[in-house]
N, C-alpha and C positions, 0 to 999 in steps of 0.2 A: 533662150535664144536671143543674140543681141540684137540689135536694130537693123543693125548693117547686113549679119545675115539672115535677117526677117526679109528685109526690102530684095536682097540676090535672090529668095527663094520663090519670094512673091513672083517673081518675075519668069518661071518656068510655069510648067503647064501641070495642075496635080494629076493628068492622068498618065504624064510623063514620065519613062523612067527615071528622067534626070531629075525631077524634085525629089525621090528616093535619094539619088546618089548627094545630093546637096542634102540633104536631112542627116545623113549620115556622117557627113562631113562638119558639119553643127556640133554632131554630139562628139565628135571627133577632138574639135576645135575648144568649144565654150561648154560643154555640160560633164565631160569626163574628168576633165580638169577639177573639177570641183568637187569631185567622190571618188578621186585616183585612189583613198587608201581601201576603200570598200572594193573595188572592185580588184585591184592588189591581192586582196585576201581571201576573193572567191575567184582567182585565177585558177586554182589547182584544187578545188572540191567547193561542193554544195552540202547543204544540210536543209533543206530547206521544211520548215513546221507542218505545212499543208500541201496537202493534193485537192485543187483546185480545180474542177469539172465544171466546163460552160461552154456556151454555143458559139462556134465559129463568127457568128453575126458581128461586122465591123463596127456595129452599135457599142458593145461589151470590152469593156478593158480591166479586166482583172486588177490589179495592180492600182488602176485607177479607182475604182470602187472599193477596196479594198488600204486603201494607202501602204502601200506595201513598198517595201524597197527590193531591190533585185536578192534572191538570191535566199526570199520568204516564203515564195509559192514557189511550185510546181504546178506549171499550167499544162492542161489536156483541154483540147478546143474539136469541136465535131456537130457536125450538124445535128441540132435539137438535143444536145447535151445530155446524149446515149450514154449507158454502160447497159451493153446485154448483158444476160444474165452468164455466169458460167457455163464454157464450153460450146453454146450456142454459137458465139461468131466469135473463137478466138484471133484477139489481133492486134492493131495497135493500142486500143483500151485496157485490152484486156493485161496489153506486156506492160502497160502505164501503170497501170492500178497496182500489179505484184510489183515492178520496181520499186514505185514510191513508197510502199509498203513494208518491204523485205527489207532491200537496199538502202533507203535513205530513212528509214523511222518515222516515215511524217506520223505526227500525233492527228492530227484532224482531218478528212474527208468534207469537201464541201462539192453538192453538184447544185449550180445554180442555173435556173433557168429566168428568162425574160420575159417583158411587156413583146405583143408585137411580133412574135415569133413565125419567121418564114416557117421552119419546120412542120410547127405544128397549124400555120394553115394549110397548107397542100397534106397535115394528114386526114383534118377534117374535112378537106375536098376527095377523099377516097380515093378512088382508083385513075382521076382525074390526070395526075402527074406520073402515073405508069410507062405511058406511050413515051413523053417526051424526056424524061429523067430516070430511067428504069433504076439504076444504080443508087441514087436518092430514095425511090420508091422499095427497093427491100432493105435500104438500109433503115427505115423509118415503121418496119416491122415489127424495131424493138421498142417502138411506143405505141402499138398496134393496140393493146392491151389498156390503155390510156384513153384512146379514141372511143372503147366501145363502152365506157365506164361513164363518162361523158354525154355520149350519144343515148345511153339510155333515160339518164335526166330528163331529156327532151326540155335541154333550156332555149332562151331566144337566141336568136343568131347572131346578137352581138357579146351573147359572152359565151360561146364555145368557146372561140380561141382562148382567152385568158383561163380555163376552166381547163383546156389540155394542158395550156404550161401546166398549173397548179398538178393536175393528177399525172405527168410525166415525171416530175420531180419526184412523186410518194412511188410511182411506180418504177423508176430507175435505181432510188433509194434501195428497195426491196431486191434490183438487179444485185446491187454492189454487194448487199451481204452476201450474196452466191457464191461470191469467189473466196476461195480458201485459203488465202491471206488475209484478209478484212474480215472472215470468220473468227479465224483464230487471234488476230490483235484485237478485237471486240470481248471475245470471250477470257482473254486475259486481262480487260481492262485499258489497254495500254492506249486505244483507237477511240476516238469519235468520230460521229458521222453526223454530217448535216445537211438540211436541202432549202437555197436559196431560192426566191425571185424576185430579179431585179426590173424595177419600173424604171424604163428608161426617160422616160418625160418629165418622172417628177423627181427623176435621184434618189429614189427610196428603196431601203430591201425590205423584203418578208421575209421571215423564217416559220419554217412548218415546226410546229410544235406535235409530234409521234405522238404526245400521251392521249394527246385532244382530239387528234388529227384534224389541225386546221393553219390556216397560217395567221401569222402576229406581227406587230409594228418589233422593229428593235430593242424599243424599250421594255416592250412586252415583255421578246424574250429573253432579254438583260436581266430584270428583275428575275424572271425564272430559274435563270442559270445561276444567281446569286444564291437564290433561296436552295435550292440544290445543295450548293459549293455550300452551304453554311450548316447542314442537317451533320 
């Protein structure tokens, strides 16, 4: 963004719609200009590597965590970084998951979840957010099963929440093989699947390691994935 319309934009209201319409007009201006042949090129199809599963939370930027350029992910965004399992709540996940699947080949499945997760405190507050969010409240049914996993631990109160991200991600995972796309690219090899959580404060991901079942630093499972690749 240049200076000049750094300073124009500065000068609207961010809860206004016009600092949108001035953002737009930025990328318009000063940032398209500069990747006009990429974007050229994904005028008329995508291909993109992954399907990319995270939570709506205006915390999380794909792309940004990810250093991705347009046109690499396939994002799917939903509160508490749902996939029910098959046929339970066929819908917009469900019609995400079989496109990027069928239709576009992603090779890799990733559902990451976060530090901090509104989701999953109002699931750990139970029935608390019923009354006022009902539609939230059964949509967060499909990590129901995460809550009581947790809940039986009987740990302190300050790490339930991080302890639902953790066991939503093994338990949404376990969702995604349900479906019969991600079955059968699994069982042909063709599919990986992965389950992220991103700390937002310190910039860092975890990745669940399935064999272990537990989560690891990057490098951790960097090296993992090498030793693998190398057998």
């Amino acid at each position: 963004m240049s200076d000049k319309s750094m300073s124009e934009r500065n000068g609207a209201d961010p809860h206004d719609l016009l600092y949108l319409l001035q953002g737009a007009d930025d990328f318009s201006r000063n940032v398209f200009p500069d990747s006009e042949a990429l974007f050229q090129s994904l005028a008329r199809q995508q291909a993109p590597h992954t399907l990319f599963i995270t939570c709506a939370d205006s915390r999380v930027s794909p792309e940004m965590i990810t250093q991705t350029r347009p046109g690499e992910l396939f994002v799917c965004r939903n509160i508490g970084n749902i996939v029910p399992a098959y046929g339970e709540m066929l819908g917009g996940v469900s019609a995400v998951v079989e496109f990027a699947v069928l239709a576009l080949n992603v090779r890799q499945i990733v559902i990451c979840g976060h530090s901090d997760c509104g989701a999953m405190k109002g699931l750990s507050s139970g029935a608390a957010i019923a009354d006022e969010m009902p539609t939230v409240h059964a949509w967060l049914r499909n990590a129901e099963a995460a809550r009581s996993v947790v809940m039986a631990r009987k740990l302190e109160e300050e790490r339930i929440v991080q302890a639902m991200v953790e066991e939503n991600i093994r338990l949404q995972l376990t969702h995604l093989r349900t479906h019969p796309a991600v079955a059968g690219r699994l069982a042909l090899g063709k599919l990986q699947v992965q389950g992220w959580v991103y700390d937002i404060g310190r910039g860092k991901v975890s990745i669940y390691d399935e064999a272990d079942s537990k989560f690891e630093s990057l490098e951790e499972a960097r090296l993992r994935m090498l030793r693998k690749d190398a057998r």
